[in-house]
Structures are given as C-alpha cells and as structure tokens.
VEXDREN-2710 file (C-alpha; in Angstrom, 1 decimal):
% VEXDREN-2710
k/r/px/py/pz
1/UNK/-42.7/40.5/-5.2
2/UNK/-42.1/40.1/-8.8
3/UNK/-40.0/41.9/-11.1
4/UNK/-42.2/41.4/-14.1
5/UNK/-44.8/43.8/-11.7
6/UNK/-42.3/45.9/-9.9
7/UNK/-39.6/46.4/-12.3
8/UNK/-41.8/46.6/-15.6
9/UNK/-40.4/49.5/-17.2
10/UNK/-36.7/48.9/-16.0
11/UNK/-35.6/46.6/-18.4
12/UNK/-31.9/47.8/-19.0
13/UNK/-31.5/48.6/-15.2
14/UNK/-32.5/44.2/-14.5
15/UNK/-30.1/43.6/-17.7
16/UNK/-27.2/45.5/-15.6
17/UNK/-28.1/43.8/-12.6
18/UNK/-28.2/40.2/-13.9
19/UNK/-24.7/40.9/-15.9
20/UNK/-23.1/42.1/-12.4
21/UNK/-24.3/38.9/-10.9
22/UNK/-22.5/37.0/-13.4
23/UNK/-19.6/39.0/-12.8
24/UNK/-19.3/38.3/-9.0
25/UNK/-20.3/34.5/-9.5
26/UNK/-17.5/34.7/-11.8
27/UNK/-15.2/36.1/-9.3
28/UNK/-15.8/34.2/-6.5
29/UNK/-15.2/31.0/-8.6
30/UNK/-11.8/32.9/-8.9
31/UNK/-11.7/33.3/-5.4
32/UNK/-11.9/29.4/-5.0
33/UNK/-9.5/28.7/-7.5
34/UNK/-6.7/31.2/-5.9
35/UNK/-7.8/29.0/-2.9
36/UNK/-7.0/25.9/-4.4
37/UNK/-3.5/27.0/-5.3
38/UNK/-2.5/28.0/-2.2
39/UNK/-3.8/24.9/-0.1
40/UNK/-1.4/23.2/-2.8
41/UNK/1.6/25.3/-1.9
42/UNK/1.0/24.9/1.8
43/UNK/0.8/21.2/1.1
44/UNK/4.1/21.3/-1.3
45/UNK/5.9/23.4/1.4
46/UNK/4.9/21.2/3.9
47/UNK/6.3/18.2/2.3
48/UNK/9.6/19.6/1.2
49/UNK/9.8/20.3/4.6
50/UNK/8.8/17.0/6.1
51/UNK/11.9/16.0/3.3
52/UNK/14.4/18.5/4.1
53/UNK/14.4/17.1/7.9
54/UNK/14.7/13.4/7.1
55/UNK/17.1/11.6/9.2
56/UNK/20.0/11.0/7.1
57/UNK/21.4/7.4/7.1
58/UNK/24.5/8.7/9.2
59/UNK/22.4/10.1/11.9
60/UNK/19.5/6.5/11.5
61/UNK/21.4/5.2/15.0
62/UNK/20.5/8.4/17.0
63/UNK/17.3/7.8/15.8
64/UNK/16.6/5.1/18.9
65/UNK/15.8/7.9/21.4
66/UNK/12.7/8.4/22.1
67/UNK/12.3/12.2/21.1
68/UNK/14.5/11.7/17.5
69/UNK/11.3/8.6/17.2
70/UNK/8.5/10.9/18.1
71/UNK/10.4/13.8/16.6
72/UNK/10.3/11.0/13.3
73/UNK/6.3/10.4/13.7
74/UNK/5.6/14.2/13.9
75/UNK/7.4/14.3/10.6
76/UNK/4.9/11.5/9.0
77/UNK/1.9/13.0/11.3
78/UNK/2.6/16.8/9.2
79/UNK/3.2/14.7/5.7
80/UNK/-0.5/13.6/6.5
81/UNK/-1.3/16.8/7.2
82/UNK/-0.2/18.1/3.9
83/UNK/-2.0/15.4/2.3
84/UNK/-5.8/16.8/3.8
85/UNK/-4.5/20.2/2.2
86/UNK/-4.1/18.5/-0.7
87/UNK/-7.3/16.4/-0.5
88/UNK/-9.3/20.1/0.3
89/UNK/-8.1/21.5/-2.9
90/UNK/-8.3/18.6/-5.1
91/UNK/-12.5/18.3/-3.5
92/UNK/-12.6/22.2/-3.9
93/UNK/-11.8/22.0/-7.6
94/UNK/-13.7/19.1/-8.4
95/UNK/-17.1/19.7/-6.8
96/UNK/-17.1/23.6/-6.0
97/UNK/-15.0/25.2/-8.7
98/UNK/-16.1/22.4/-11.8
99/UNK/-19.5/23.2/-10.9
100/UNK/-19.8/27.1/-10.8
101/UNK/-18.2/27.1/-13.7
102/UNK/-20.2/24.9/-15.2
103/UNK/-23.4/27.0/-13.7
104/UNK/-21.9/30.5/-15.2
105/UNK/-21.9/29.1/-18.6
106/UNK/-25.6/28.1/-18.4
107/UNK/-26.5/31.5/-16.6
108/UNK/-24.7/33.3/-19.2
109/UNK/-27.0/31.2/-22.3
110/UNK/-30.1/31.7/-20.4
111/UNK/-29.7/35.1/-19.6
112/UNK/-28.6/35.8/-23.2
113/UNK/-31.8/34.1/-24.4
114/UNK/-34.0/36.1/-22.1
115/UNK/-32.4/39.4/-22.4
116/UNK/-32.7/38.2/-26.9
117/UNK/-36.6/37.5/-26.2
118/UNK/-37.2/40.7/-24.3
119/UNK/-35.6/42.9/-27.0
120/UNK/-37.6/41.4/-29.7
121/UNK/-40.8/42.1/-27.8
122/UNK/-40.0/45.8/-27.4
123/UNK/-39.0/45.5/-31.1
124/UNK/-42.3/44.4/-31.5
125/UNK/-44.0/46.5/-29.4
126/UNK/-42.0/49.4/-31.0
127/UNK/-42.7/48.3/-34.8
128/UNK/-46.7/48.7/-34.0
129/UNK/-46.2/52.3/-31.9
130/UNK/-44.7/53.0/-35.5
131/UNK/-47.4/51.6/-37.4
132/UNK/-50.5/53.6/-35.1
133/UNK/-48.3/56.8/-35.6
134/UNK/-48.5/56.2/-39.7
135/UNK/-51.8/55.4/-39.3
136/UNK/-52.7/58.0/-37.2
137/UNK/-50.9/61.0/-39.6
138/UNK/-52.6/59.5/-42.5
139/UNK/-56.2/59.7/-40.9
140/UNK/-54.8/63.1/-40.1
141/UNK/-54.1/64.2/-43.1
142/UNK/-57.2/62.6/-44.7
143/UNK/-59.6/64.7/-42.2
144/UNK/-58.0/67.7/-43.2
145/UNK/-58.2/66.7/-47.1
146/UNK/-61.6/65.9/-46.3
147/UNK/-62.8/69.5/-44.3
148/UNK/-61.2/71.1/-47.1
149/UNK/-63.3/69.1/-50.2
150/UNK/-66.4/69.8/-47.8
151/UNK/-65.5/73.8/-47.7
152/UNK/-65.1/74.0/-51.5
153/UNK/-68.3/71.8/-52.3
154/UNK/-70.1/73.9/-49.6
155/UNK/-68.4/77.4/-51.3
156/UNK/-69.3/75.7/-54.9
157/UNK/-72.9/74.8/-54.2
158/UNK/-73.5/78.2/-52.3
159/UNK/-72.3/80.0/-56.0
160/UNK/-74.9/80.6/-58.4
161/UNK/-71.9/81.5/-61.0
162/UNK/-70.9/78.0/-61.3
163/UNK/-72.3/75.6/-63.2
164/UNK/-74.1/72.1/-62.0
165/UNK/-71.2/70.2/-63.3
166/UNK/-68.3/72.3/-61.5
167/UNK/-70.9/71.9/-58.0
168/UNK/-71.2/68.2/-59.0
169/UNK/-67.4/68.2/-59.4
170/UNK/-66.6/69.2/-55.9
171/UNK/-69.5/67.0/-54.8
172/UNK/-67.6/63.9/-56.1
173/UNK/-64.3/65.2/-54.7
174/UNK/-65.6/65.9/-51.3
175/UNK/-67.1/62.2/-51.6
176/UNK/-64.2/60.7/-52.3
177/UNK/-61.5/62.7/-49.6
178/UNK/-64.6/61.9/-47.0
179/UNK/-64.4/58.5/-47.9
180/UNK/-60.2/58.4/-47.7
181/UNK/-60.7/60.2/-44.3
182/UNK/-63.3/56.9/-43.3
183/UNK/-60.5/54.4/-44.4
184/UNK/-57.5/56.1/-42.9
185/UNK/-60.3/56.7/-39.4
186/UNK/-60.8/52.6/-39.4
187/UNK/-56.9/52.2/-40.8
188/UNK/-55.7/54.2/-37.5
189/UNK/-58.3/52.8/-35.0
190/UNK/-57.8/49.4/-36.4
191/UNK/-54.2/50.5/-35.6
192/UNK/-54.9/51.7/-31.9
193/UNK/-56.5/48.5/-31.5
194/UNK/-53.5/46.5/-32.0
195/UNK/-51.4/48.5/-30.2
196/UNK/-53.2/48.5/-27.4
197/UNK/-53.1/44.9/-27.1
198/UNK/-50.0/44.1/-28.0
199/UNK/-48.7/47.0/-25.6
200/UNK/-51.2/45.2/-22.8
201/UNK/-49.5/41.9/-23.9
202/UNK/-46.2/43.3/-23.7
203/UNK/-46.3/44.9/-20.2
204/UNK/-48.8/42.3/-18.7
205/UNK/-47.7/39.3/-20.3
206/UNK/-44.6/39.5/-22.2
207/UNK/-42.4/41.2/-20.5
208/UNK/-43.3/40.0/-17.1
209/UNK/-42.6/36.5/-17.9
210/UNK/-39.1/37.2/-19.1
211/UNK/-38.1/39.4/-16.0
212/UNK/-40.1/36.3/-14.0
213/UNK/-37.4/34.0/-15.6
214/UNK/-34.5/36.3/-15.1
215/UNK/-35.0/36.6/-11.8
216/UNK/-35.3/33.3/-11.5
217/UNK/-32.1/33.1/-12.8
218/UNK/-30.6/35.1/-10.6
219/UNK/-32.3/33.9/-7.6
220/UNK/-30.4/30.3/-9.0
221/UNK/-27.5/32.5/-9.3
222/UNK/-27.5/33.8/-5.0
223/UNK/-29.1/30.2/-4.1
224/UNK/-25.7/28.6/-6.0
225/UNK/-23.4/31.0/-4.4
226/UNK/-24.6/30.3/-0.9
227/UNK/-24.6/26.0/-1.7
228/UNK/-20.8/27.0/-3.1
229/UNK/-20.0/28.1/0.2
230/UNK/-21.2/25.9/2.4
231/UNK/-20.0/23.0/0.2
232/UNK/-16.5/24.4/0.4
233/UNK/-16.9/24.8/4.3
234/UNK/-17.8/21.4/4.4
235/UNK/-15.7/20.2/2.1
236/UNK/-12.6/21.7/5.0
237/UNK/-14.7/19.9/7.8
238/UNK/-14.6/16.7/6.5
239/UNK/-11.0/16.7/6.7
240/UNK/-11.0/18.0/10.3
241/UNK/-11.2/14.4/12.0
242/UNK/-8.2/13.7/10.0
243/UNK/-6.4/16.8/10.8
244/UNK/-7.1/15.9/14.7
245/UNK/-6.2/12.7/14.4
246/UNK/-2.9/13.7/12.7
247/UNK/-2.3/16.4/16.2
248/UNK/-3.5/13.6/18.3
249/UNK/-0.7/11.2/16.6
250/UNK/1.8/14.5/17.1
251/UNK/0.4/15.2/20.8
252/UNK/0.5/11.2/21.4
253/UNK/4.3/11.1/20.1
254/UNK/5.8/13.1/22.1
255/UNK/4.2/12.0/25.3
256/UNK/6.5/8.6/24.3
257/UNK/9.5/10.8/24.8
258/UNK/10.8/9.3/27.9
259/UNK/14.1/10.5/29.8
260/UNK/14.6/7.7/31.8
261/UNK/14.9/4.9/28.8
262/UNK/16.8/7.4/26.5
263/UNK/19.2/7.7/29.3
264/UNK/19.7/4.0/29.4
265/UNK/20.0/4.0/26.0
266/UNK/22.7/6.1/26.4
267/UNK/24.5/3.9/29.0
268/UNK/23.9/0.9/26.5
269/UNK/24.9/2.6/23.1
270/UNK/28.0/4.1/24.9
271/UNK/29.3/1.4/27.5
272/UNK/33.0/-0.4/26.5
273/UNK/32.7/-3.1/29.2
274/UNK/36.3/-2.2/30.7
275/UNK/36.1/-2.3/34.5
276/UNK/37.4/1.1/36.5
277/UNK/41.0/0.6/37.2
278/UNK/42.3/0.0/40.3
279/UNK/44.5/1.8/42.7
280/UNK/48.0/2.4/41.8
281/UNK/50.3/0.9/44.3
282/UNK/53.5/2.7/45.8
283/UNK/56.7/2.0/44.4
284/UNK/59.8/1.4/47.3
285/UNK/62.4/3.4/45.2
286/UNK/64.8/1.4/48.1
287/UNK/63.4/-2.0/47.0
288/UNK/64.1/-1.0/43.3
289/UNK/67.6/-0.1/44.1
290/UNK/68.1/-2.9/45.5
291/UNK/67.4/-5.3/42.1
292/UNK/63.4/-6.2/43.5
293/UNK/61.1/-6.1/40.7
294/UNK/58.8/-3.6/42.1
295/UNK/54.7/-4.1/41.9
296/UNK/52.9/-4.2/38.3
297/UNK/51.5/-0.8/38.0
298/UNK/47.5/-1.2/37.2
299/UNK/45.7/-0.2/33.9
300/UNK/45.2/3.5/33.9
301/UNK/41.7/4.5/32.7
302/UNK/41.0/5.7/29.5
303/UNK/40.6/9.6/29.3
304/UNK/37.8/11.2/27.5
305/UNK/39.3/14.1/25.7
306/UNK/36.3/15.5/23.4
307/UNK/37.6/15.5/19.8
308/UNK/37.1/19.0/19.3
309/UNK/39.4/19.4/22.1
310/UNK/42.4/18.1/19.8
311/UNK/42.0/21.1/17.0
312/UNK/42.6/24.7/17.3
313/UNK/40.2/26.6/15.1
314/UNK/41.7/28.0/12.1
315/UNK/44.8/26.1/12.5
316/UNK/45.5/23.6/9.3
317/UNK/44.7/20.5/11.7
318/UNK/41.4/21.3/12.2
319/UNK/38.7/18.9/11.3
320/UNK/41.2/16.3/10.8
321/UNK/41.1/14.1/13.4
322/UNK/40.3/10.8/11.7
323/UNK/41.8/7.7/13.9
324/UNK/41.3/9.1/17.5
325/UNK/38.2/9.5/17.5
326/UNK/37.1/6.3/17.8
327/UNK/36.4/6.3/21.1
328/UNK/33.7/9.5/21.1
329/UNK/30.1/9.1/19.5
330/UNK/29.5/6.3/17.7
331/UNK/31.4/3.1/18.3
332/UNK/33.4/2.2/15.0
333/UNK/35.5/-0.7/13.8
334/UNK/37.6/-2.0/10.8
335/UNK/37.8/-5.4/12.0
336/UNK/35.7/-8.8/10.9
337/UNK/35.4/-9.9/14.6
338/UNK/35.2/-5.8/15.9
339/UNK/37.5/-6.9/18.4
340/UNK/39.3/-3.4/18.5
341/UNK/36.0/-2.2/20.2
342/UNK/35.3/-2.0/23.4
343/UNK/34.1/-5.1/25.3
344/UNK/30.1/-4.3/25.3
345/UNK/30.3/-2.5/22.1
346/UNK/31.8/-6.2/20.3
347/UNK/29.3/-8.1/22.0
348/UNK/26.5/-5.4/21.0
349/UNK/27.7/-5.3/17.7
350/UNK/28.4/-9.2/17.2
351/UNK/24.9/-9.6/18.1
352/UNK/23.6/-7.5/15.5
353/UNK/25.9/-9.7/12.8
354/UNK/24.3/-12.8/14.7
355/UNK/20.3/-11.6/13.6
356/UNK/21.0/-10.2/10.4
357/UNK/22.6/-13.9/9.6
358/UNK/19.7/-15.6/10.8
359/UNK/17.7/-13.2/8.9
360/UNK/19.3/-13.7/6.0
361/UNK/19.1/-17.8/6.5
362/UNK/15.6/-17.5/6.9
363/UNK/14.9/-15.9/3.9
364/UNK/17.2/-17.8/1.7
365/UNK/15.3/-20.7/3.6
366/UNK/12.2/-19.6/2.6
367/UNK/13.1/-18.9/-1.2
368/UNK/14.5/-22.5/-1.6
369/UNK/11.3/-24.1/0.2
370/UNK/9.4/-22.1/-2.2
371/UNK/11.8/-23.4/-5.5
372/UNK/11.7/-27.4/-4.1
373/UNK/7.6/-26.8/-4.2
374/UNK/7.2/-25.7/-7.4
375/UNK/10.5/-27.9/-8.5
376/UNK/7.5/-30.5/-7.2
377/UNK/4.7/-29.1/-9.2
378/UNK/6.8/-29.3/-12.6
379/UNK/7.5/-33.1/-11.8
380/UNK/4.2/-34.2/-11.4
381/UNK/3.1/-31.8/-14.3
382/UNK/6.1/-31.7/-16.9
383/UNK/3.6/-29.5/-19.1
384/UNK/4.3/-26.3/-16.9
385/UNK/7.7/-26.6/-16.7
386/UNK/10.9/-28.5/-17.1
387/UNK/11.8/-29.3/-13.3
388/UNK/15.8/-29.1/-14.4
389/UNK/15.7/-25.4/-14.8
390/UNK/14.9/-25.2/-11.0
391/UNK/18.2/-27.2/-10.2
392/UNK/20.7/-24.4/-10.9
393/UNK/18.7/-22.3/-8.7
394/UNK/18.6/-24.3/-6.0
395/UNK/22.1/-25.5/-6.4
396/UNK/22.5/-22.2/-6.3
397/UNK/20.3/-21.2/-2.8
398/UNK/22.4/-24.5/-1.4
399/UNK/26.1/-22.5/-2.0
400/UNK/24.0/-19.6/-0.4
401/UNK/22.9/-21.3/2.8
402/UNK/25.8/-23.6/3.5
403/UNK/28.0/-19.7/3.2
404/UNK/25.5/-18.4/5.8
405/UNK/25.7/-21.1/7.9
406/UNK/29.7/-21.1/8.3
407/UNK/29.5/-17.0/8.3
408/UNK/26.9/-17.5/11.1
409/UNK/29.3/-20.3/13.2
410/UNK/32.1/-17.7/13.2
411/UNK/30.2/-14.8/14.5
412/UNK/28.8/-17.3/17.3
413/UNK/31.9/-18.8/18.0
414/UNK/33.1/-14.6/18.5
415/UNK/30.2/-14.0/20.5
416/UNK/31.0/-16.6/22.9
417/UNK/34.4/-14.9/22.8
418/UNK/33.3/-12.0/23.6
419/UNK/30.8/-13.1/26.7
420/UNK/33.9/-14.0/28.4
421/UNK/35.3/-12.0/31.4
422/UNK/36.6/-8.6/30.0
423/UNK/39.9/-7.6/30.9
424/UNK/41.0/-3.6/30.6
425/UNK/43.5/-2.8/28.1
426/UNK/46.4/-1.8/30.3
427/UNK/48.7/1.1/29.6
428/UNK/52.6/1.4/28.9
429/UNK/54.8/0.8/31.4
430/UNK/56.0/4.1/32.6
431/UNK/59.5/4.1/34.7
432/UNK/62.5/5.7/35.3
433/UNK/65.5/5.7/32.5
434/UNK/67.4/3.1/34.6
435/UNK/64.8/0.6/34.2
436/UNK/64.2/0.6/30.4
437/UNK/65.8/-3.0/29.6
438/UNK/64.7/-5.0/27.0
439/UNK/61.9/-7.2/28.9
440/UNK/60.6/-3.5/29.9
441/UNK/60.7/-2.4/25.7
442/UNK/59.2/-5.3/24.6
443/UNK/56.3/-4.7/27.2
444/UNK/56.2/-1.1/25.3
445/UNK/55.2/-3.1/22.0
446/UNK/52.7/-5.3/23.3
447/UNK/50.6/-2.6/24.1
448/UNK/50.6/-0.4/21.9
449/UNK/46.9/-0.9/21.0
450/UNK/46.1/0.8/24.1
451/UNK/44.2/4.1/24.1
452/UNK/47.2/5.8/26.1
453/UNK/46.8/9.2/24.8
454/UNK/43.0/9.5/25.5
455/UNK/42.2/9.8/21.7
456/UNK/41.8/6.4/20.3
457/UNK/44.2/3.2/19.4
458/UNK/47.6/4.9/20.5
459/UNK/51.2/3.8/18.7
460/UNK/53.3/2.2/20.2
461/UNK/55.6/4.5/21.9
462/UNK/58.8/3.3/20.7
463/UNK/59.8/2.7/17.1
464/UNK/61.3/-0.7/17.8
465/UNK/62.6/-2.5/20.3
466/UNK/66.2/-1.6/19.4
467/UNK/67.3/2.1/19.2
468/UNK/69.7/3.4/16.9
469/UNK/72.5/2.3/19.2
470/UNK/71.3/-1.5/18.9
471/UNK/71.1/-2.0/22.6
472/UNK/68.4/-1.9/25.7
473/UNK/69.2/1.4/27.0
474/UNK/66.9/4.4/25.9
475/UNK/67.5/6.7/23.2
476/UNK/69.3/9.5/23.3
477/UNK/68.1/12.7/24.8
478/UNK/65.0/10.7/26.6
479/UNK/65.6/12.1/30.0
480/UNK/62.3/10.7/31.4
481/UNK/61.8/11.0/35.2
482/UNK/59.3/8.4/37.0
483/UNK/55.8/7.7/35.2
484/UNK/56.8/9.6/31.8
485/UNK/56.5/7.8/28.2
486/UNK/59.9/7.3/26.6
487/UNK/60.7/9.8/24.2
488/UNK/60.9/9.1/20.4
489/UNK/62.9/11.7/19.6
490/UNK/63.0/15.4/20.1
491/UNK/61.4/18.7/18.0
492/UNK/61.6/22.1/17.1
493/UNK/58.6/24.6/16.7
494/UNK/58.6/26.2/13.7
495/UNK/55.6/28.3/15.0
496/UNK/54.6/30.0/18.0
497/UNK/51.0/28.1/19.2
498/UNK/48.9/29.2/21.7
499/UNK/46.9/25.9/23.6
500/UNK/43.4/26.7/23.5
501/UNK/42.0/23.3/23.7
502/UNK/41.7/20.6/26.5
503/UNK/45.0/17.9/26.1
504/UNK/46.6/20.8/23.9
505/UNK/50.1/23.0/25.3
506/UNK/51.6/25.9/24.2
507/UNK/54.6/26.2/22.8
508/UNK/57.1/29.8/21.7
509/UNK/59.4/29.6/18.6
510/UNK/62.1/28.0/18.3
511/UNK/61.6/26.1/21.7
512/UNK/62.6/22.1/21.7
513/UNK/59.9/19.4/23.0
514/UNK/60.2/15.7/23.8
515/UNK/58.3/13.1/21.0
516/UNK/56.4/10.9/23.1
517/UNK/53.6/9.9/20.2
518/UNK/53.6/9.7/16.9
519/UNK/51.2/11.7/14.5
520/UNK/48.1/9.3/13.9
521/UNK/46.8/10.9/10.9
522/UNK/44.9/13.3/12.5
523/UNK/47.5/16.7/12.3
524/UNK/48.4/16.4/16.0
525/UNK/51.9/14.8/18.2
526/UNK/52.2/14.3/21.6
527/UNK/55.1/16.2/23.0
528/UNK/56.8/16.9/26.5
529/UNK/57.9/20.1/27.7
530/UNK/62.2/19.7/28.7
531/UNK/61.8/21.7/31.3
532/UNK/58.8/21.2/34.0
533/UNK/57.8/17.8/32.2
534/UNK/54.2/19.2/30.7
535/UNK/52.5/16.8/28.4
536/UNK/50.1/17.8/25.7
537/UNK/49.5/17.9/21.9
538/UNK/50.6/20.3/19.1
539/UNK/50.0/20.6/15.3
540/UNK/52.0/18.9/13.3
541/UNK/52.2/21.3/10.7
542/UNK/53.7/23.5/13.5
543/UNK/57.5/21.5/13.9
544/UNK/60.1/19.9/12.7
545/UNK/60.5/16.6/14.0
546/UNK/64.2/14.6/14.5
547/UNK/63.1/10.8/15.2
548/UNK/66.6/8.8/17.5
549/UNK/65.9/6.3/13.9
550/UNK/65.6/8.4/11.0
551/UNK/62.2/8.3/10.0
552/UNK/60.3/12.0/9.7
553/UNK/56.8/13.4/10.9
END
C-alpha cells in the first residue's frame, strides 16, 4: 500500500501525521534522557551510601570478624553496582540518545524538503488551473463577441436599406471576432492540454513520489524507534552478567560469615593471659592472735564491671570515664613495651611491633639495594650520574636500618619477656585494723597497679606509707573490719544519689562515707557505707571529700 495511491488528495492530513511523528521521536528521546539522569542519581546515591558506611579507622579492628569483612565486600560488591548504573546511562546517552537526536534533525530536513517540493507542485499545478480558467473566459468571451458580429452581419446583409459598404463592414468585423474566437478556442484548449498533463503528472507522478518518500521517512522514523528500544534493552542486558556477578560476590560474602572463628576471634582479641585465681584460704583468727603470720591470701580475680555501669545518665559524670576503661573493648596502652596490658594482649601486641619492624627493614632494605645498583651504574658510567650524590642517601638508609635493627632487638628482647610464665596481678592486702604495720602498708604500695576496683589500673589505696600521725597505725576514722580496703579519709554528700548502675550505691544528704579510692579521672570514688560496710561508687561532683593528709577530691 502506498500513500502516493491511497492518500493522493490528503496532502495536509500526511503533513500532520509526519510532524506528530517527529514529535513523539522527539519525546521518547526525552524519555531516554530522563532515564539517563536517574540511572545517575541511583548510582550517586548508591555511592554516598557505599561512603557514608565506611568503617572508620576507630572501628578498622572490629573489622576482623567475619560478618564486618563480608559486611565490607557487600559495600565494594553495591559500589560496583553503582558503577553498571553508571555504565547503562553513560551507553544510553552515547549510542541511543546521540543517535535519535542525530536522526530527528535529518527527519526534520528531509521532511521539510519534501513537504517544500510538494507545495511547489500544487503551486504549479494551481498556477496552470489559473491559466485554463483565463483561457477558458477569454474563448468565452470571444464566442459571444463572435455570435454577436455574426447576428449583425446576418441582420446587415438581410437589409436592403444599407449600403454594400456598411454589409461589407460587419462582414470584416464578424471576420475578425470569428477569428479572435479561433485563437482564444486553440489559446484555451492549448490550455486544457497542459493542464491535463500536468494535473496527470501531479497526481500520478509528482505527488506520489513525494508521499512515497515521506513515508519512507516515516517508516525510517517507527523502524528507528523500535532499533532505539531494543538497543537500550540491550544496552541494560549487557550489564546483567556484571550485576550477577556483583550478587553472587554479595551472596558469596556472607556465606564466609562464620560463628565459630568470629567466636575465637573473640577469645583471642579479648584474652589477658592471667590464670583464674585460686581458692582463698581460711584465716585461724586464734593463730593470728597468737603473733602467727596467717596464710597469703590469693589474687582476687578481676571484675568485669561494664563501663556504662560506672555513670548515671544525666548526672555530670557521665561519659567521662577515661582511665578505667581499659580493661573493656579494645585493649589499650601508653607504654613502649605495653607491659600495663594484660599478659596475651602484650604478647599479641609486641608481635604486631615485631612484623611491622621487619616490614619496615625490608623495605628500607630494598630501597638501599636499589640505591647501591644504580650507585653501580653511575661508576661504571660517570656520564649519567655523579655516584657521590647516592652516598648521602645511602648514608642516610644505613642510620635508617642500623635504628630499625636496635628498635627491632628491643621489641624481641620484650617478646621473649613476655612468652614467660604469666603471673596474676594480685590484689591489696585486706585485714583487720590491728594488722596494718608498716611491712602490711608497704605491700599496699606495691600493688597499687592492680585492677582492684574492677575498672582499670586502681591507686593505690593509701596516700603514702605514713599517715598524718607519722606512724604504722591506720588513719583516723578507718574502722575497717576483716577484708575491707583501708580508708583514705571520710566524705559528705552534698547531694542525694540514687544507684542505678551495677558497682554504683546510693547515698541520702548529708550522710558520711568511708574513701577507699581515689577519683581516677573519670567523675567517680569509691566509698564505704559506716554503717553495714556497703561498697560502691558515687559522683564526684556529688561530695565533699576530707583526705587524713590534706589533699582534696
């Protein structure tokens, strides 16, 4: 079916139709491009995303277990994914989107040329209708002229009255309007003629071939559309094997998530070394009265009090606690040889020190080799290079190596330190008031690194050895029965507090507590009640301490 044939007299209804297939060519290439943006946002989201989670370099340790490590690779696997998002839009615009509109502009030209060339021929077409309708009043009007110089030659020849040369008159004048009428007869068939061939032309030639091309055109224009969209489908597909292998890396991440190792992990990361303590032995109160030294009393294990056990919520102290937590979460130290960590933790963490030292001599190795080579190469060829401008460099990586060397002998030399037999720290010596001579202070001070309280490296519970009245008996007001911590002095709460954390007591206005530890930095003291002996911690902020030496909270 053609349209030149079908369509031959519905010239403005096919130059409609061919402008609204522009028009929807036009907006489906808008539909792409609206596609193209949002493939891009998805992708940008998808990356700030990926960012926003990154481990941060506090949390990089946690990031050992297994579902923070696939948790990690899902993050890269989705960053990939934004990247095929990215790839779809950047193919969409290059080979879908460039091209349409590159094909919209050249349907537009053509159809403009057509639609030009068709208007011309009804021009045409119309100009000789014009001319046969001249030519056809003017043989018209030259028939009628010509019937009438016929009548009055006729009228003149049939009246005697007249003379020959009046007949002879309308004789010439019916001559001449018959011959006019003869032109303007051959003028308007000559006329007919024409425009009978041209309008043949036109409607079986012209015209035909100029619909033929525009719907050619817009038979390009559908056959485009549907390529366009099966380009962009495929276009998506060819990313798909990515895609799935990006799930599959997801899918194959998580099923290294394993429980049991991360559970080991745990025992490793979190182990001190110390061994369990073992059972206290019973004291013959008899045998002490009678001046025997009774049996050493064995280490008492270290509590695990959860920091946020040690702050009240709203009170001033909270989110202070700074020294005693030490001994929850990560493993910390402040010391060159870590030996104020616990026994598997210093050995753990020597061994680190140990392989980043060798690293670090390795690579320092490596650099000098590389300087002595081409320290080599300018001696035997003096023209690339003066080889003194390699000796302050290696002099240089020499003072480098011989440091790492003597930093790497005394973190062996604390490694095999630490590989010997741990022995757990051992708490304060805790004994009746008649007991407290000076051997017994002095033991006080020796251990006052030990994590007494529970909530880190404890002070030592005594100020010094002496007391304010120079001798070995125990301070004033320190009324301690058997297995109590000497008291340091005594306090008064400023503030009523209600415990409502684990190793925290209440106390009521006004009421008086033994000091039995010092405030470590973190906003709380240790205290004991007066009356039934109750141990626990409470703000700071909340009393007013009175020290046996003068010192203040």
């Amino acid at each position: 079916m053609s349209w030149g044939t079908e369509l031959w007299d519905q010239y403005d209804n096919i130059s409609l139709h061919t402008q609204k297939g522009i028009d929807f060519l036009e907006k489906y290439g808008h539909f792409i491009r609206d596609r193209c943006t949002i493939e891009l946002e998805y992708a940008g989201k998808l990356r700030r995303l990926v960012k926003n989670y990154q481990p941060k370099k506090k949390d990089e340790e946690d990031y050992q277990y297994s579902p923070c490590r696939a948790f990690k690779h899902v993050m890269t696997e989705v960053n990939d994914l934004a990247g095929q998002h990215e790839v779809i839009a950047e193919n969409l615009q290059a080979n879908v989107i460039r091209e349409l509109n590159i094909l919209v502009k050249d349907i537009k030209e053509e159809r403009k040329k057509h639609l030009q060339d068709g208007a011309r021929m009804v021009q045409n077409l119309n100009t000789q209708i014009l001319s046969l309708d001249r030519a056809k009043k003017n043989y018209e009007k030259a028939f009628k002229e010509a019937e009438r110089a016929l009548e009055n030659f006729q009228r003149a020849d049939a009246d005697y009255n007249l003379s020959r040369a009046e007949v002879e008159k309308q004789r010439m004048n019916m001559a001449i309007k018959s011959q006019q009428c003869e032109e303007t007869k051959n003028e308007y068939a000559n006329q007919l003629q024409k425009t009978n061939e041209l309008q043949n032309q036109h409607y079986h030639i012209l015209m035909p071939d100029v619909f033929r091309q525009l719907q050619e055109l817009d038979e390009k224009r559908i056959k485009n559309i549907k390529s366009f969209m099966i380009q962009s489908v495929d276009i998506e597909k060819n990313v798909f094997p990515i895609i799935i292998k990006c799930l599959d890396g997801i899918v194959n991440a998580a099923e290294q998530i394993n429980e049991k190792e991360d559970t080991q992990l745990v025992i490793e990361r979190y182990k001190s070394g110390f061994q369990p303590p073992e059972d206290i032995p019973f004291e013959d109160l008899s045998a002490i009265k009678s001046g025997e030294m009774p049996p050493p009393i064995n280490p008492v294990p270290i509590t695990t009090l959860r920091p946020e056990a040690m702050t009240v919520k709203g009170t001033m102290s909270s989110g202070k606690l700074k020294k005693r937590v030490g001994l929850f979460g990560i493993f910390s130290s402040t010391k060159e040889d870590y030996s104020d960590l616990p026994p598997n933790q210093r050995k753990k963490k020597l061994q680190q020190r140990v392989e980043e030292i060798t690293a670090k001599i390795q690579q320092e190795t490596a650099a000098r080799d590389g300087l002595m080579k081409m320290k080599g190469v300018y001696e035997q060829n003096p023209a690339l290079g003066d080889p003194m401008s390699i000796e302050g460099q290696l002099n240089e990586s020499g003072h480098k190596l011989d440091k790492l060397r003597q930093e790497l002998q005394k973190y062996q030399m604390y490694l095999e330190e630490a590989n010997k037999p741990a022995v757990s720290p051992s708490a304060p010596s805790r004994r009746s008031k008649s007991h407290y001579n000076g051997a017994h202070l002095q033991q006080n001070h020796s251990s006052s690194n030990s994590p007494e309280s529970g909530l880190g490296t404890s002070h030592t519970s005594l100020p010094d050895s002496d007391n304010e009245h120079g001798d070995n008996d125990p301070a004033p007001g320190d009324y301690c029965d058997g297995d109590l911590l000497p008291a340091l002095g005594v306090c008064r709460a400023l503030y009523p507090f209600e415990a409502t954390s684990e190793g925290s007591i209440p106390m009521h206005d006004g009421e008086e507590l033994f000091i039995i530890e010092l405030d470590q930095g973190d906003g709380w003291t240790r205290v004991r009640r007066q009356k039934d002996g109750e141990e626990g911690f409470v703000p700071t902020s909340y009393i007013e301490c009175n020290l046996y030496k003068y010192n203040s909270c």
